[in-house]
Backbone as CSV, one residue per row, in Angstrom:
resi,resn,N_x,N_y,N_z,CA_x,CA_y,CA_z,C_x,C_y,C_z
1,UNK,66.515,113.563,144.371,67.119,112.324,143.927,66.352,111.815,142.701
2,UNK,66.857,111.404,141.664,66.923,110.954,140.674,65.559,109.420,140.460
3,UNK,65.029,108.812,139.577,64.645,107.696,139.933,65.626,106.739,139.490
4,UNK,66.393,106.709,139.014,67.938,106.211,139.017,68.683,106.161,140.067
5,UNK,69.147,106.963,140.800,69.892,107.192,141.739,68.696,106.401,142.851
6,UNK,67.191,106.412,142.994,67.079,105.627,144.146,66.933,104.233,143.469
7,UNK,66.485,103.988,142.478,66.678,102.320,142.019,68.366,101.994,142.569
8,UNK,69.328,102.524,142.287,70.323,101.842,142.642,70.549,102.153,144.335
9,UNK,69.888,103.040,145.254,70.778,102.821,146.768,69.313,101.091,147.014
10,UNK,70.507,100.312,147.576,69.496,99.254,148.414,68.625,99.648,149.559
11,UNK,66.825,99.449,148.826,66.052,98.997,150.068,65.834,97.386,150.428
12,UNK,65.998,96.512,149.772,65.829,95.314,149.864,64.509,95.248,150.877
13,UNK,63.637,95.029,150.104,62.305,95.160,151.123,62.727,93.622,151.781
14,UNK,62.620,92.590,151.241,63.369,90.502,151.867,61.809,90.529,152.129
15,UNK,61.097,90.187,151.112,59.827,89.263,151.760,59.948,87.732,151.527
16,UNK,59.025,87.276,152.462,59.538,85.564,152.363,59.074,84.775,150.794
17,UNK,57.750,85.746,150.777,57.315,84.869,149.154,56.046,85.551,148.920
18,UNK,56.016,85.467,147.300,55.177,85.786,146.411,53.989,85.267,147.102
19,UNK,52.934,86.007,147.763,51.810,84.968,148.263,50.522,85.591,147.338
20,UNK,50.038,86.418,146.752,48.934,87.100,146.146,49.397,87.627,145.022
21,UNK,48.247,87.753,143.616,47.855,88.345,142.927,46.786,89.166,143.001
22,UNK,46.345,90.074,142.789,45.338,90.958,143.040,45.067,91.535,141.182
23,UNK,43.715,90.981,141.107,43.199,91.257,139.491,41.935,92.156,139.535
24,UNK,42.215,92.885,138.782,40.909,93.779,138.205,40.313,92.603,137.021
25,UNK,38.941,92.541,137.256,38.268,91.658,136.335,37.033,92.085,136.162
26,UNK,36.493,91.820,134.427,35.472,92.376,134.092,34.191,92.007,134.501
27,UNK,33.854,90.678,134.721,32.842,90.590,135.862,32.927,89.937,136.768
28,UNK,32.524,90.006,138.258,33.303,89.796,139.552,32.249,88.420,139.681
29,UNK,31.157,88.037,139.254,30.870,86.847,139.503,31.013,85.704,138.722
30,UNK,31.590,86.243,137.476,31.998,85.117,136.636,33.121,84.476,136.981
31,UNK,33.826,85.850,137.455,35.228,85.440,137.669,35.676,84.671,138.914
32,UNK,34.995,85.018,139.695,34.365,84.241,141.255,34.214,82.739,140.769
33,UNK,33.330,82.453,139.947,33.111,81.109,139.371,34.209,80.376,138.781
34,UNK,34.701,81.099,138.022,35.750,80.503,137.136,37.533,80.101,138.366
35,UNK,37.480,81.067,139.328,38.651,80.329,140.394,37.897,79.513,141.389
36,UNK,36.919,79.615,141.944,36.352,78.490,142.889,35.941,77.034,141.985
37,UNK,35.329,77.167,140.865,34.777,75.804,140.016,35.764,75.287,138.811
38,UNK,36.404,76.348,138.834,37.460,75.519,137.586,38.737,75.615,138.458
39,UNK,39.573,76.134,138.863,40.670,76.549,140.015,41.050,75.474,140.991
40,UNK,39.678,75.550,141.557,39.287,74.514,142.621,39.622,75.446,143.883
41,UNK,39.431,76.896,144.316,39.856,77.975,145.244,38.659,77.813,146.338
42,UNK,38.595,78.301,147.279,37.936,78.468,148.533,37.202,79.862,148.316
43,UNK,36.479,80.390,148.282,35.780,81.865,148.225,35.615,81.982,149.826
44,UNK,36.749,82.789,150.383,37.068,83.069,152.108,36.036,84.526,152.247
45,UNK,35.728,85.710,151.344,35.341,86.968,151.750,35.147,87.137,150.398
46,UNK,33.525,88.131,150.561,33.257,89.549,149.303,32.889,90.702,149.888
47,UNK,32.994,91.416,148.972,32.874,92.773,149.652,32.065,93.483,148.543
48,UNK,30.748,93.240,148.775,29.651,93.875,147.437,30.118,95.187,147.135
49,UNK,29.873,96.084,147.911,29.953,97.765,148.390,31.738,98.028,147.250
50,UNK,32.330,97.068,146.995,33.410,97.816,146.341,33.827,96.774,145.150
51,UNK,32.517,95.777,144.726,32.894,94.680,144.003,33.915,93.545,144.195
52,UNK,34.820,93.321,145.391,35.839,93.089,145.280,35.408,91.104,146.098
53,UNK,36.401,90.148,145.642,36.469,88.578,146.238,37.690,88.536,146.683
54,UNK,37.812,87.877,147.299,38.830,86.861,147.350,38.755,85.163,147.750
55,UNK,39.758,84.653,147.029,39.834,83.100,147.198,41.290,82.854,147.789
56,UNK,41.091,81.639,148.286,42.005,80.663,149.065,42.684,79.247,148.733
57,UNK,43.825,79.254,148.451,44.239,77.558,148.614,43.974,76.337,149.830
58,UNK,43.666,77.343,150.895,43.604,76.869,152.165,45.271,77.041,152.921
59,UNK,46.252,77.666,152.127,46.996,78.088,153.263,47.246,79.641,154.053
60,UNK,46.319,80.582,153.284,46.269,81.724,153.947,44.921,82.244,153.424
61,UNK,44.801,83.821,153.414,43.474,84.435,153.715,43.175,84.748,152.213
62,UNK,44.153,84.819,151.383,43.861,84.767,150.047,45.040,84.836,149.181
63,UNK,45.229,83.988,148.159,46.019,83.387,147.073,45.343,84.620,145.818
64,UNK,44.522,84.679,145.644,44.051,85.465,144.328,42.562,86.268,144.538
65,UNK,43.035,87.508,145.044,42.410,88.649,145.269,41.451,89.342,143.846
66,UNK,40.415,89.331,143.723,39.464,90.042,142.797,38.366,91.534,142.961
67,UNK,38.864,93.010,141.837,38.003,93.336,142.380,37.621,93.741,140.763
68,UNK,36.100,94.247,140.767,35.490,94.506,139.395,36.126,95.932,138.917
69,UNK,36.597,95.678,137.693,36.922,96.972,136.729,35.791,98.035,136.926
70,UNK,36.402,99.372,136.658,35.628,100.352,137.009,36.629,101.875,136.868
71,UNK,36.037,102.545,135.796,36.367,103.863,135.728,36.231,104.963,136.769
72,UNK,35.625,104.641,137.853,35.180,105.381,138.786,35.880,105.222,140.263
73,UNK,36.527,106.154,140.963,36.866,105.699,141.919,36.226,104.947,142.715
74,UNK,37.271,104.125,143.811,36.826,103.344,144.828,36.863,103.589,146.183
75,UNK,35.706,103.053,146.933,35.780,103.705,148.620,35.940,103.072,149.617
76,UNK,36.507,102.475,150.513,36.635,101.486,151.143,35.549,102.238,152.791
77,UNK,36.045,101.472,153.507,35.575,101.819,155.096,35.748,103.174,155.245
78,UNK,35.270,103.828,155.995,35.701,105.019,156.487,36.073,106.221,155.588
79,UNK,35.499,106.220,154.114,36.031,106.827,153.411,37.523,106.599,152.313
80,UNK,38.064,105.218,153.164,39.428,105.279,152.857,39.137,105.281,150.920
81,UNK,40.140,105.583,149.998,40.284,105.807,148.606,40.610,104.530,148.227
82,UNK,40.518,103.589,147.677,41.456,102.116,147.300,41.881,102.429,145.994
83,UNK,40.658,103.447,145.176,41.354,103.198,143.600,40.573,104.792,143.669
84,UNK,41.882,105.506,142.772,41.791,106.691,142.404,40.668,106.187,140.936
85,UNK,39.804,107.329,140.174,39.566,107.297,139.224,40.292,107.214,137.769
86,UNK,39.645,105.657,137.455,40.722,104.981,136.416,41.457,104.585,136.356
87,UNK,42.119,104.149,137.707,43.023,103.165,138.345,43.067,101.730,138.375
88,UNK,41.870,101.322,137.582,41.067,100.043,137.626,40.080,99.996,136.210
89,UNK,40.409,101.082,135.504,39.501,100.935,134.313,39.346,99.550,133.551
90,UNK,40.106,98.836,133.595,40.137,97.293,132.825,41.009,96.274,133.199
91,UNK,40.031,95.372,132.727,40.665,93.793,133.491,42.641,93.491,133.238
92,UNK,43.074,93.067,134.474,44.198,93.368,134.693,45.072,93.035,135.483
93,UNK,46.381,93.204,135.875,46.961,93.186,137.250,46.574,94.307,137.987
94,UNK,45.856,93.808,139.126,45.703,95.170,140.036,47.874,95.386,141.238
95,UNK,47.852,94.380,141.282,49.214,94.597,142.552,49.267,93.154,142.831
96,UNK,50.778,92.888,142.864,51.264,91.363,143.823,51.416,91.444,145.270
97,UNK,50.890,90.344,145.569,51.112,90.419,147.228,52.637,89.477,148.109
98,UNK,53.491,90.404,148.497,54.241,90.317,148.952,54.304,89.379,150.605
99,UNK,54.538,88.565,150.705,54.550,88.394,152.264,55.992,88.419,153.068
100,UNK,55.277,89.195,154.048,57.171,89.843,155.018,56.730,88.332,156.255
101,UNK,57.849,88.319,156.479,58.021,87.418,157.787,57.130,87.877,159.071
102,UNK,57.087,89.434,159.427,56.433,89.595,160.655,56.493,91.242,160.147
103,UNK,55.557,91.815,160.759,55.287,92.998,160.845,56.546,94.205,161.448
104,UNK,57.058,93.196,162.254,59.217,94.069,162.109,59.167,94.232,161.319
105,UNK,59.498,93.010,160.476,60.212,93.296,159.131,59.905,94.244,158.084
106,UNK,58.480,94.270,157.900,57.753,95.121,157.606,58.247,96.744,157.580
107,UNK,58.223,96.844,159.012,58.545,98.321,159.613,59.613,98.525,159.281
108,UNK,60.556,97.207,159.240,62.062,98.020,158.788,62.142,98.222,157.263
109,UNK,61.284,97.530,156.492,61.545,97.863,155.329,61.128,98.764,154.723
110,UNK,59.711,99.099,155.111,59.068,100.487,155.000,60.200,101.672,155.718
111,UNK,60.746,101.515,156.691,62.160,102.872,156.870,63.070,103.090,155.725
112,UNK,63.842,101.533,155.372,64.961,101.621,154.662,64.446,102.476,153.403
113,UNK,63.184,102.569,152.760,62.503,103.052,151.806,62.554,104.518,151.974
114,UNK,61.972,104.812,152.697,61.962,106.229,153.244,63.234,106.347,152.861
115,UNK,63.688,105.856,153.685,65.225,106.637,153.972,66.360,106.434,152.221
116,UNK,65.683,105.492,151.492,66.753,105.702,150.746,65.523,106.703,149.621
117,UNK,64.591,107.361,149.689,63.735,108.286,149.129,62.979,107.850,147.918
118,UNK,62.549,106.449,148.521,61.803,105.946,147.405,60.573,106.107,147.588
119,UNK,59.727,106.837,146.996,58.252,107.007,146.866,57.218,105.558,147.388
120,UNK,56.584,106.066,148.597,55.919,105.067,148.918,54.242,105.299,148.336
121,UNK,53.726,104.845,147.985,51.967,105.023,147.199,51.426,105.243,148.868
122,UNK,50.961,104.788,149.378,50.208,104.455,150.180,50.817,103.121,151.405
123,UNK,49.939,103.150,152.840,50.231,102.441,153.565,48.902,102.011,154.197
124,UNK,48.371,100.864,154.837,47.380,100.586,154.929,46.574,99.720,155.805
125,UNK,46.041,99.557,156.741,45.702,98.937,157.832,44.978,97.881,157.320
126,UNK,44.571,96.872,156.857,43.585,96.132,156.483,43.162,95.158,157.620
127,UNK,42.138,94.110,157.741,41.466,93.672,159.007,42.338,92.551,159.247
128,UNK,43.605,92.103,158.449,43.900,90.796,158.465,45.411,91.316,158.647
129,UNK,46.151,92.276,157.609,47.198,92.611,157.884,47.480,93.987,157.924
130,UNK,48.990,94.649,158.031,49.202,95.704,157.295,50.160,95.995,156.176
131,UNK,49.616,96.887,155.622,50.766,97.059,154.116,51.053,97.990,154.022
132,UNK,52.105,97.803,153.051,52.832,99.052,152.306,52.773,98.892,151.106
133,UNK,52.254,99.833,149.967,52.193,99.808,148.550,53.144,100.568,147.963
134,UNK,53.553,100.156,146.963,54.444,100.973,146.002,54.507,100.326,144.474
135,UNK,55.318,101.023,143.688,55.130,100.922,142.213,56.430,100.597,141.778
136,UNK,57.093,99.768,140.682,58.297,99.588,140.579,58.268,100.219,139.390
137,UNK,59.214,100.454,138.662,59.385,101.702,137.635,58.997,101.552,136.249
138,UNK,57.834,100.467,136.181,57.020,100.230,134.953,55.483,100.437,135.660
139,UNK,55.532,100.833,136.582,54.282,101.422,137.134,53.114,100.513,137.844
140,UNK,53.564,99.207,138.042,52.887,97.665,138.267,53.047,97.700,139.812
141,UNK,52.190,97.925,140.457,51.711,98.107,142.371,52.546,96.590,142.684
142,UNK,52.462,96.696,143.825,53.406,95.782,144.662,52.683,96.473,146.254
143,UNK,51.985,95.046,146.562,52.015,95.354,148.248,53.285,94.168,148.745
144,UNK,53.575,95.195,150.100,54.395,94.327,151.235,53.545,94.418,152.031
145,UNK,53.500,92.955,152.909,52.635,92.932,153.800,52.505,92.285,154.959
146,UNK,52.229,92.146,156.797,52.734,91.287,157.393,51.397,91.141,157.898
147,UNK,50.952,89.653,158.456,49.917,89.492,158.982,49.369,89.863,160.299
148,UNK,48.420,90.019,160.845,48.731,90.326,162.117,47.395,89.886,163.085
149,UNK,46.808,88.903,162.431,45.781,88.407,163.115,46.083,87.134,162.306
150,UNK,46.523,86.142,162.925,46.657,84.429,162.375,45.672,83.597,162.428
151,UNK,44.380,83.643,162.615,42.977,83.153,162.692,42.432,83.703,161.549
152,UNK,43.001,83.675,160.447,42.063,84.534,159.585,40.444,83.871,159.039
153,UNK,40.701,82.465,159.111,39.159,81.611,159.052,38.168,82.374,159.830
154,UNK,38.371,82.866,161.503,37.492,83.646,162.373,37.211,84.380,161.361
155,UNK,38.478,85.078,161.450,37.855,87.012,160.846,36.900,86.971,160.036
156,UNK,37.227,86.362,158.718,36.388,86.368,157.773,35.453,84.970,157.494
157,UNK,34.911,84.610,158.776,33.868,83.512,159.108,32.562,84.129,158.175
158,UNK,32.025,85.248,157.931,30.718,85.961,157.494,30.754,85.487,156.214
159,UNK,32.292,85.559,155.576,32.639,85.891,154.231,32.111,86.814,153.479
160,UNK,31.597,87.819,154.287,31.242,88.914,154.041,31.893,90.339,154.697
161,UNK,32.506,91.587,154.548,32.890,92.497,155.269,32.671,93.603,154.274
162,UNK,31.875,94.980,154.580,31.745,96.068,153.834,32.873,96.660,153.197
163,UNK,34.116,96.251,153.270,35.448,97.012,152.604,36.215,96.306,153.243
């Protein structure tokens, strides 16, 4: 199948709303500074081991996701890959964060995909939700994503987690 032919069969992923940006930025503590002190953001979690922040409005686990530019691949927990080499070379859009209603929805939209043979990037367990990544046909990441632990203040009480 064509990338024509699957842009036009409908997956309609239906997420409820734009909830995240996710930026590659050239330095991760300036930039840390510049959304918590000028922004006015919450700094909820960092993750030294892969450069990466995130901040908060105070209505979910993060509004604007940060991780440091880097020519070199990235490693999360367990080995997992987050950024192939040069996937992140410069400050940027890293991926928007999608929010699905519930982790159904999720599942069904991740099928309809499959099934209408649209290339999925990756899928992904994270401590707060799970996702599905993909690329729309200018090459710009897109997670879908459903939450699945609603305490996220607990989880990331340390504001610290290795990946």
């Amino acid at each position: 199948m064509t990338m024509q032919q699957r842009l036009s069969t409908p997956v309609h992923m239906g997420p409820r709303r734009l909830c995240h940006a996710n930026l590659f930025v050239g330095d991760l503590e300036r930039s840390l500074g510049f959304y918590s002190n000028v922004c006015g953001l919450e700094i909820v979690m960092r993750q030294p081991p892969i450069k990466a922040g995130f901040l908060s409005n105070g209505n979910t686990h993060h509004d604007v996701g940060l991780i440091e530019a880097t020519k070199e691949a990235v490693f999360g927990a367990d080995g997992h890959r987050i950024l192939g080499p040069g996937q992140g070379a410069k400050p940027g859009l890293n991926h928007f964060g999608w929010e699905m209603e519930s982790e159904f929805d999720l599942t069904k939209a991740y099928e309809r995909a499959v099934a209408a043979d649209y290339h999925i990037h990756r899928t992904v367990r994270h401590r707060s939700s799970h996702s599905v990544y993909l690329f729309d046909p200018d090459g710009n990441a897109h997670e879908f994503y459903a939450d699945v632990d609603k305490d996220w203040r607990g989880l990331y009480a340390s504001k610290e987690t290795i990946s």
